[in-house]
N, C-alpha and C positions, 0 to 999 in steps of 0.2 A: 376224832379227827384222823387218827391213822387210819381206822379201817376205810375211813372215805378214800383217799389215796389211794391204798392197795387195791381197793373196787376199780377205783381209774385206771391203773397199772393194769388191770386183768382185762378192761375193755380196752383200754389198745392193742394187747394183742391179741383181741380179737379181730379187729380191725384188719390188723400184718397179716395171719391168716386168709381172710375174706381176697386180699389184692390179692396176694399169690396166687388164691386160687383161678380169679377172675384173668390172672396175666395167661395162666397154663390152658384157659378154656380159648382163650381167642387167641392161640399159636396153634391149636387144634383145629378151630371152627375155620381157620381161613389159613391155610395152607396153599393155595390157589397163587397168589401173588406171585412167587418166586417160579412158580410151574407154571404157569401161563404161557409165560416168555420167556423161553429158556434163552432165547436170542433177540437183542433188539436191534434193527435197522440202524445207519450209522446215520448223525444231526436230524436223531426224535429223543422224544420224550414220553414216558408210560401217564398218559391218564387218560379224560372222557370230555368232549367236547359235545354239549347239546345244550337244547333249551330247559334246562334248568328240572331234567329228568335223570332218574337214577339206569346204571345200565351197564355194561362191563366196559373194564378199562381197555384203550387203544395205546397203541403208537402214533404219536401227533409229530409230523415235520417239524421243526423250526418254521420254512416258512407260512405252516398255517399258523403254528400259535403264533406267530408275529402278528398275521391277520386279527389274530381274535383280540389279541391283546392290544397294539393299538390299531383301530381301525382306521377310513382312508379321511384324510385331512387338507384340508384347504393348501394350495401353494405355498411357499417360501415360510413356511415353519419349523419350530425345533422342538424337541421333547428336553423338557430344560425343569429347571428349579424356579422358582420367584426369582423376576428380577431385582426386586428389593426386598428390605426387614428381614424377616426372622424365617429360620429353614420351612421347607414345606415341600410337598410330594411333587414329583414335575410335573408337568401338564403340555402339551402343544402351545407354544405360543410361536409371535415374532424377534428374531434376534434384534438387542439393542446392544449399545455401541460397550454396553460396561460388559457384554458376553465377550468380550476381545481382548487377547492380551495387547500390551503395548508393545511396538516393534524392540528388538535390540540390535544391536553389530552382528550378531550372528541368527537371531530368529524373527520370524514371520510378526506380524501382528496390526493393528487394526490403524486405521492413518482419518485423519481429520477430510473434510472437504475444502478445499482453498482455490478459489479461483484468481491468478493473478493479473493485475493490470496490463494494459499495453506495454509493447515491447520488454516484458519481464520473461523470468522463466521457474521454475522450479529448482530453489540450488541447496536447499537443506531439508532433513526433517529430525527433528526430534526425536529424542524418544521415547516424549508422549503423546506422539504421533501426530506433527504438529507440523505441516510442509512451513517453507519458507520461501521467498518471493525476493530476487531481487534484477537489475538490470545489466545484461551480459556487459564486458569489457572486449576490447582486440585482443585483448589479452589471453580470453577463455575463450577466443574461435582458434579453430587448427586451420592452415591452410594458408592460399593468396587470394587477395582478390582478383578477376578478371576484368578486361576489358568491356566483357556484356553485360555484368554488374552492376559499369558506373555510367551513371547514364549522361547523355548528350549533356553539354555545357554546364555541366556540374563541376567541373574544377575551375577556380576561379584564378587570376592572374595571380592574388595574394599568396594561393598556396604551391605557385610553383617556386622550385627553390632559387634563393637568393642570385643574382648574375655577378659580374664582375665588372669595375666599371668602366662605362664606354665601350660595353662590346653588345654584341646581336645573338639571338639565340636563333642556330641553322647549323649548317652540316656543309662545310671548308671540304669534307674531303671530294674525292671523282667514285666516290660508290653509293650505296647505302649507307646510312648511320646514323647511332641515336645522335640527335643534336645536342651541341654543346657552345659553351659561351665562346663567342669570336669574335676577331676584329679584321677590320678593313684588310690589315698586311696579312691576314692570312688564307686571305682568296688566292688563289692563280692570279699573275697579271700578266693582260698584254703589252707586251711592247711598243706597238704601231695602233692607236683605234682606230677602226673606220668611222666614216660619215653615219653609216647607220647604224652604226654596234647602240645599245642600251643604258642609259646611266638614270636611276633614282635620284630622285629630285623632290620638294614638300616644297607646292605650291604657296608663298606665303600671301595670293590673294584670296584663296580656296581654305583661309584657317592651318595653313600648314600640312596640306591633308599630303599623303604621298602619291607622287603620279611620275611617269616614264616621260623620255625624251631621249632625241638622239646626241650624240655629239656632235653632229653640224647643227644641230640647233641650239646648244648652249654657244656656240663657236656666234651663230647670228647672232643670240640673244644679248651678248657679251660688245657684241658693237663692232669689234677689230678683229676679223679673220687672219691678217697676219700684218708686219712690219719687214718692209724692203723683201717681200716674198719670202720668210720667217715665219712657220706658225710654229705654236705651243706656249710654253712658261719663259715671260721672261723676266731676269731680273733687271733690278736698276744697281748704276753703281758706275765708273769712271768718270764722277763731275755729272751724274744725270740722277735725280731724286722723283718721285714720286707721290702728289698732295692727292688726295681722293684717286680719279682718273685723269689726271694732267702729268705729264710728265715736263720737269722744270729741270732747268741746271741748278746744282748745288754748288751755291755761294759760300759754303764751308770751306774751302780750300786753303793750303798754305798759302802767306803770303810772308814779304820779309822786306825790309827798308831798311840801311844803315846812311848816314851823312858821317864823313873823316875816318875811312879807311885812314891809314899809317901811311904817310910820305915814306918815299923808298929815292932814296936820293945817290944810289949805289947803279944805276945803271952802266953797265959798261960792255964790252964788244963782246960779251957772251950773253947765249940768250936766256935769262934767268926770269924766275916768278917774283912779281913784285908782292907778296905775301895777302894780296885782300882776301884768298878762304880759309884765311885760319881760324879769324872770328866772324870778321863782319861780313862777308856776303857767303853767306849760307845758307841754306832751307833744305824742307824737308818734306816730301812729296807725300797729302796723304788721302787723295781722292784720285787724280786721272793718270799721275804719273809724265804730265807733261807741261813743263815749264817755261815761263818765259824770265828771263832774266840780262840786267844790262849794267854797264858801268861807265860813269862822266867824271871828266877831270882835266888837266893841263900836262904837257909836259914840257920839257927845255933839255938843253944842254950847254956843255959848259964851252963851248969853240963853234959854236954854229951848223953842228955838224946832225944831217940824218937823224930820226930816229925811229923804229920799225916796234909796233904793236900789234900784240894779238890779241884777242877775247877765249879761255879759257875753261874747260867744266872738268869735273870728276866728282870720286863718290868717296865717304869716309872722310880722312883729315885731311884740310887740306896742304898746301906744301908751304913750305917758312920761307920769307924774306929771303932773297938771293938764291934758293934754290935750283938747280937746270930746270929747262924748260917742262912740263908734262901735265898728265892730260889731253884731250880731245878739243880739238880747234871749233871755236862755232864762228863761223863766219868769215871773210876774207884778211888777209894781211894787209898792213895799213903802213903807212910811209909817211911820218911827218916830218917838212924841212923847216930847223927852229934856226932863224936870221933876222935879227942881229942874235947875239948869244944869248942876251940877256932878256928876249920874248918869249912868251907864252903861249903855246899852242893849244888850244881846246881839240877836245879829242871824246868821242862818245861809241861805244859799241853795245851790239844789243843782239841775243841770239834765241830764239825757240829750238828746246829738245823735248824729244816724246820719250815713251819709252823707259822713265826711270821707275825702277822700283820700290812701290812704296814704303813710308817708315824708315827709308835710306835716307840721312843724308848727303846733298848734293853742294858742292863747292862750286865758285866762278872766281877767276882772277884775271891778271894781265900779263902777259911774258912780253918783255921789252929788249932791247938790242940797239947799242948804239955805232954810228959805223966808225965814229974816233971819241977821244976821249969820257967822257961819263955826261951821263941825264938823268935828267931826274923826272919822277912822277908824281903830281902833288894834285891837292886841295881834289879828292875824291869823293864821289857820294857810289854807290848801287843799290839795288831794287831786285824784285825779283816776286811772282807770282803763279801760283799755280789754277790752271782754266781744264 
């Protein structure tokens, strides 16, 4: 068994020998290689291009061995690996969508096909390349809208904005201007209108509809061009009322009625108030301010003598029993002669004044004056009304 071995040992290196030798013969026999081309062209490469013949070695371009190596290929191909399984040498083919990276925030990469519905847009993608769709806001436009935008009678009353109430949307001032909510007092107005000047009017046999007219024509339409050659507005009021179109007197007026003023049994040769407006003939004006008021009764004295009466008014309180005479005289001075002493003279006076002011009270009495000794004024009633 050893010497088998060492046999083996001794033909290996025989073997070592044999390469060496064989390596030293073909560094001799082809010495050529390195001396051929002492210089190669710049983007080639040393070898032999032919059909499949032996022959010396060249300098090959790039772009021929490009040629040789892949030849010319159908459009929109790639020199790629299997699209799927397990590795494998590349070949020409078509790019599919797994040859793509997927995009990121900062790099390029392959995106889905998405078409999106009406009025949408493209507002996101993923980045598994994955667009998004959805419907813009006012919100995401930049800018205003215009005028040539919005088209003819597309804005509807509901959305213009809310007015103020009982006023018109126009333009009060004397230039240009956006309109804005107004009302009637804030027109210009004229003073004086003419016959022809213009006033709006809503027909209400036409549904209301709005139509023009002049001022002499609501003046006809109206029935009464003027009163006692008077045109314009007028009001009621001094004792005159107004029912629909009639004008009537207003029977509202003060009126006032006392029976037994106070005996005043103190007359004597001065001329004093026998006291009836302190309470009872009194009134109080409160429609035309013009009264009619009167006062009846008797008087006597005590010797036969004269007796001189007046009829009396004023305003405020009136004056007390025995007072001097005063006040405004309504009517004439009167002159009763009581004979025998002990008769009684009826006596009645009665006066119309204009002119008082309303909500005033107005007083009426009697100032008496005897020419001798004293008289008396008795058994009294007054009245008094306002017209």
């Amino acid at each position: 068994m050893v010497r088998c071995w060492a046999g083996w040992n001794r033909q290996l290196a025989a073997m070592r020998k044999l390469i060496a030798a064989l390596f030293v013969f073909a560094l001799q026999a082809f010495p050529a290689v390195a001396q051929q081309f002492p210089s190669v062209p710049p983007s080639t490469v040393i070898g032999r291009i032919g059909n499949g013949q032996a022959g010396p070695s060249e300098a090959i371009r790039f772009a021929t061995l490009t040629q040789q190596l892949y030849p010319v290929q159908s459009a929109n191909l790639i020199y790629a690996g299997p699209t799927t399984g397990a590795a494998a040498f590349p070949t020409f083919r078509a790019l599919v969508g797994a040859d793509l990276p997927v995009p990121g925030a900062s790099s390029l990469g392959g995106v889905k096909s998405l078409a999106c519905s009406t009025s949408n847009w493209f507002s996101s993608l993923s980045t598994a390349g994955a667009f998004g769709c959805t419907q813009p806001n006012f919100t995401d436009l930049l800018g205003t809208i215009s005028t040539a935008q919005i088209a003819a009678s597309a804005v509807t009353n509901a959305k213009l904005a809310n007015m103020a109430a009982l006023t018109l949307k126009g333009n009060a001032t004397a230039s240009t201007a956006a309109p804005t909510d107004i009302d009637i007092t804030a027109l210009p107005s004229k003073a004086s209108p003419g016959g022809t000047d213009i006033v709006l009017i809503q027909d209400a046999s036409a549904s209301n509809a709005f139509k023009k007219t002049t001022v002499s024509g609501i003046g006809t339409a109206a029935g009464v061009s003027s009163i006692d050659a008077v045109t314009g507005a007028f009001t009621t009021g001094g004792g005159v009322k107004s029912t629909g179109s009639v004008l009537q007197r207003d029977f509202t007026e003060a009126t006032q009625t006392s029976v037994g003023p106070a005996n005043n049994t103190s007359i004597s040769t001065s001329n004093i108030m026998v006291g009836d407006g302190v309470t009872n003939c009194r009134i109080t004006p409160v429609k035309s301010g013009r009264l009619h008021f009167g006062i009846q009764g008797n008087t006597t004295t005590s010797g036969g003598a004269n007796i001189t009466l007046q009829l009396r008014y004023g305003t405020g309180a009136g004056p007390a029993a025995g007072a001097a005479a005063t006040g405004s005289q309504a009517g004439a001075t009167r002159v009763f002669s009581v004979n025998p002493a002990t008769a009684n003279v009826d006596f009645a006076f009665e006066g119309v004044i204009t002119g008082f002011a309303l909500s005033t009270a107005v007083w009426y009495d009697i100032a008496a004056v005897a020419t001798s000794g004293t008289g008396s004024v008795i058994n009294q009633s007054c009245g008094a009304f306002e017209f």
